[in-house]
C-alpha positions as CSV (number, residue, x, y, z in Angstrom):
1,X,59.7,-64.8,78.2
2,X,63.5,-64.3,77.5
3,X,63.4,-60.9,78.4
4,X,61.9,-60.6,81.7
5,X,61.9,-64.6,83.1
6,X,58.2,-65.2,83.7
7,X,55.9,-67.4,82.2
8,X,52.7,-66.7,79.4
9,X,55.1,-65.5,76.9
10,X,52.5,-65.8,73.2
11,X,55.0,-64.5,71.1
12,X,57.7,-66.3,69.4
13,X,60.7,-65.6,66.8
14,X,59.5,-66.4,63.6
15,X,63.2,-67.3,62.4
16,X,63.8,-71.1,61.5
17,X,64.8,-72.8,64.6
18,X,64.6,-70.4,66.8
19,X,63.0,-70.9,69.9
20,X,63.0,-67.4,71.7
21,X,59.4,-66.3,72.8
22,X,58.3,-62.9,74.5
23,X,55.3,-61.1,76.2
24,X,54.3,-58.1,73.4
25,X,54.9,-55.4,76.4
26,X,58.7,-57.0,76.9
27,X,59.4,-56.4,73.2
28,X,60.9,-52.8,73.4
29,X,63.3,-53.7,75.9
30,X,64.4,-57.0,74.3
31,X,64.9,-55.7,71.3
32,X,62.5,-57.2,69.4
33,X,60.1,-56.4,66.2
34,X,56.7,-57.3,65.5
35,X,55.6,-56.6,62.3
36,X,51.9,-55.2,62.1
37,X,50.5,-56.1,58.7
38,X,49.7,-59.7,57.4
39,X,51.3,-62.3,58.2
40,X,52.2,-60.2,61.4
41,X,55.3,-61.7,61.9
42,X,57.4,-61.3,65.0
43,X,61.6,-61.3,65.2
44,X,63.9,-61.7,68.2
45,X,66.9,-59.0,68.6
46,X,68.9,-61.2,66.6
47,X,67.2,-61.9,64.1
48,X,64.8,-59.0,64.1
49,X,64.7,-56.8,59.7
50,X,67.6,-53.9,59.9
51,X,67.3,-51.1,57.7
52,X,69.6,-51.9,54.9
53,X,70.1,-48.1,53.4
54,X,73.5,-46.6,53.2
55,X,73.8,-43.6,55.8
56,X,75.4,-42.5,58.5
57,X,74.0,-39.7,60.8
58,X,76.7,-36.7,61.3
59,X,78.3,-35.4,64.4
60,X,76.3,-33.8,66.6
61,X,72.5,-35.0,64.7
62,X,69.5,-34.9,66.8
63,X,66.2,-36.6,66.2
64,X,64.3,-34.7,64.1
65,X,61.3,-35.2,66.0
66,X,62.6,-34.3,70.1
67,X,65.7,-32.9,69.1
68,X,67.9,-34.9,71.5
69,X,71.1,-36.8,70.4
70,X,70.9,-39.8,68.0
71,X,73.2,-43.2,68.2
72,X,76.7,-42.2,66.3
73,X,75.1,-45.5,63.8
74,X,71.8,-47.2,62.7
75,X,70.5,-49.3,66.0
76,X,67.4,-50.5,67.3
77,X,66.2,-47.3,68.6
78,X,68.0,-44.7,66.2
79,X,66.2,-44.6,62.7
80,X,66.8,-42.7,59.4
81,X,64.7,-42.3,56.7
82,X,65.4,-45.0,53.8
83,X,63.8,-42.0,51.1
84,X,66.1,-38.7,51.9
85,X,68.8,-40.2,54.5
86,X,68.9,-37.4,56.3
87,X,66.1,-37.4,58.5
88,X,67.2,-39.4,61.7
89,X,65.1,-40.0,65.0
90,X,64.2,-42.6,67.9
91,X,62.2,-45.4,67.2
92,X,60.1,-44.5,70.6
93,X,59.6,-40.8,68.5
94,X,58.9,-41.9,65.0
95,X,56.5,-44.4,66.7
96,X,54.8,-41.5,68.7
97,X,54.5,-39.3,65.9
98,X,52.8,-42.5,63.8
99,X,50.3,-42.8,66.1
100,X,49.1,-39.6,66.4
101,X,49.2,-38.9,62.5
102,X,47.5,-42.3,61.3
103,X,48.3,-44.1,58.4
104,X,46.8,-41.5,55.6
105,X,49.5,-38.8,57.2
106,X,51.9,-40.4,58.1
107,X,55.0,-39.1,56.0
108,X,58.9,-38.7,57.0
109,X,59.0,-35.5,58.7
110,X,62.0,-34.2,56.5
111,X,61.1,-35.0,53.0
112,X,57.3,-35.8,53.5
113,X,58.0,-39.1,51.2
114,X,54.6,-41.7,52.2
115,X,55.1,-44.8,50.0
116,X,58.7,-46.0,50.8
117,X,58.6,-44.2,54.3
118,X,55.9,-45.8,55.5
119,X,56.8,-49.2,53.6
120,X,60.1,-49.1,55.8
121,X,58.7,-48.8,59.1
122,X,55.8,-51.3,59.0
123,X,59.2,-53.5,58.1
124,X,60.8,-52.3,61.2
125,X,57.9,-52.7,63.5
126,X,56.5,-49.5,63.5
127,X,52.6,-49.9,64.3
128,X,50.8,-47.2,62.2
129,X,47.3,-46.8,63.0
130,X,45.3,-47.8,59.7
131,X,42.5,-45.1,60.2
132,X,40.5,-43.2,57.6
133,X,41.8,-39.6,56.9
134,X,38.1,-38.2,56.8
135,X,37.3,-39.6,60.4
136,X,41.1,-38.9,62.1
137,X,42.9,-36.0,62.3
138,X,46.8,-35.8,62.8
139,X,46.3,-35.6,66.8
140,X,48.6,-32.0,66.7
141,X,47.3,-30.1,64.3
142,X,43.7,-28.2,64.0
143,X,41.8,-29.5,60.8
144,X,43.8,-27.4,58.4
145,X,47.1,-26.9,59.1
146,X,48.3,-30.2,58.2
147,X,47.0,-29.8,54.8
148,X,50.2,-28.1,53.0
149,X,51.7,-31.6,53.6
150,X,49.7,-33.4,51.1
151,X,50.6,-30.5,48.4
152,X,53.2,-31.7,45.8
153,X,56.4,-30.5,45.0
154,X,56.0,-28.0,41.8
155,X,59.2,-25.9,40.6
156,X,61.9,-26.6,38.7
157,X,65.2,-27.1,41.2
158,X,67.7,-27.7,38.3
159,X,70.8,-25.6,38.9
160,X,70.0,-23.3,35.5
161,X,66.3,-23.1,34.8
162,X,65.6,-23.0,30.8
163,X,62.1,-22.5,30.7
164,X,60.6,-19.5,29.5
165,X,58.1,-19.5,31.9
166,X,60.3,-19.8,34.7
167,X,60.8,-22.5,37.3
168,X,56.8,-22.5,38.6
169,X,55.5,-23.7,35.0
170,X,54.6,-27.3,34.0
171,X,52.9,-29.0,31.3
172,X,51.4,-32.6,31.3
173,X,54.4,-33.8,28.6
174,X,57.3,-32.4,26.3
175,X,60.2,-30.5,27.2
176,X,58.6,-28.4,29.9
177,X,56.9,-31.3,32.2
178,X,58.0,-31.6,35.7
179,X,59.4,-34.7,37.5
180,X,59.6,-35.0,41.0
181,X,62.9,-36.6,42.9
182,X,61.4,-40.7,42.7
183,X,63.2,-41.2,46.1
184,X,62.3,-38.4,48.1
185,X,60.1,-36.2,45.8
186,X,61.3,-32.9,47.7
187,X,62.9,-31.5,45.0
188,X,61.7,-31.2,40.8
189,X,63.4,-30.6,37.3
190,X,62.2,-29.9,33.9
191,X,62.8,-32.6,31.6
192,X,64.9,-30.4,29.5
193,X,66.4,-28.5,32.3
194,X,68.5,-31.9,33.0
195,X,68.7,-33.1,29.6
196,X,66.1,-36.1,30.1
197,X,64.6,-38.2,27.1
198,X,60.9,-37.7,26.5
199,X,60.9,-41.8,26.8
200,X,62.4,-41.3,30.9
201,X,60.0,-41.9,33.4
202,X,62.0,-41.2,36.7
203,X,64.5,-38.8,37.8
204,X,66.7,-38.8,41.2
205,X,67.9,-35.7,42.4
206,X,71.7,-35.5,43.1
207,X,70.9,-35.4,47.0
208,X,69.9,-39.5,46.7
């Protein structure tokens, strides 16, 4: 193992050429990624996937999940959310938190985005526990109080609402349907409340 010396090291860099192999319990503190979904592939420090999005946490930001001080910059162990970019936390956190919530709940705790949240941490080496939402519960919550998660976003945000009806109305199509934010789907508009075509199918809030 290249991390702590000793021998029965299974796990090696899945990079061309590269030799480096590691026990699975050395990986934290080496750095290193293992990817758990097919083809389950594992990466060294150096050449381990780094979150490509743009974002840099402000002075002063905590993890949104223990509240203590990120990295000043995107590291191994300090993460953002690739969806809203302002959610930031430890890997050790976010990888507690998937764990207990199971793959069915398991959501960025700012934005509650699932597909591109969750895509982005498999990437990163986050295990998430691939368990049926009708035999789990999230580990911290009694059977319905995590249930206001799964409810989708449904007013108008736009700056000047123009609907009669006010900003809680939506019909299935025209000038009065709702789309959601098709990053982080926290926030909603009217198509004619932001001048959309009746031909767009996605909308991006001004936050991403």
């Amino acid at each position: 193992c290249f991390i702590c010396g000793e021998r029965g090291a299974s796990i090696t860099c899945r990079e061309t050429d590269c030799d480096r192999s590691f026990h699975l319990p050395c990986a934290a503190e080496g750095g290193c990624i293992t990817q758990y979904f097919p083809q389950y592939r594992s990466f060294c420090w150096e050449h381990r996937p780094k979150q490509a999005v743009e974002a840099t946490p402000e002075e002063n930001t905590v993890c949104i999940i223990c509240l203590d001080p990120v990295e000043d910059k995107k590291t191994y162990g300090t993460m953002v959310c690739p969806a809203c970019k302002h959610a930031w936390f430890h890997r050790r956190c976010i990888q507690n938190r998937a764990i207990q919530a199971g793959y069915h709940c398991f959501c960025c705790p700012h934005c509650e985005n699932e597909y591109r949240f969750r895509a982005e941490m498999l990437t990163m080496g986050i295990r998430i526990p691939s368990v049926h939402s009708s035999t789990r519960l999230p580990a911290w919550e009694p059977p319905r109080a995590y249930a206001a998660l799964g409810e989708r976003h449904s007013r108008c945000d736009a700056s000047w609402c123009l609907c009669p009806g006010g900003r809680e109305q939506a019909e299935e199509e025209g000038p009065w349907q709702l789309l959601l934010c098709s990053s982080c789907a926290a926030e909603g508009t009217h198509r004619r409340c932001s001048a959309l075509l009746d031909s767009t199918e996605t909308w991006e809030c001004d936050s991403c």
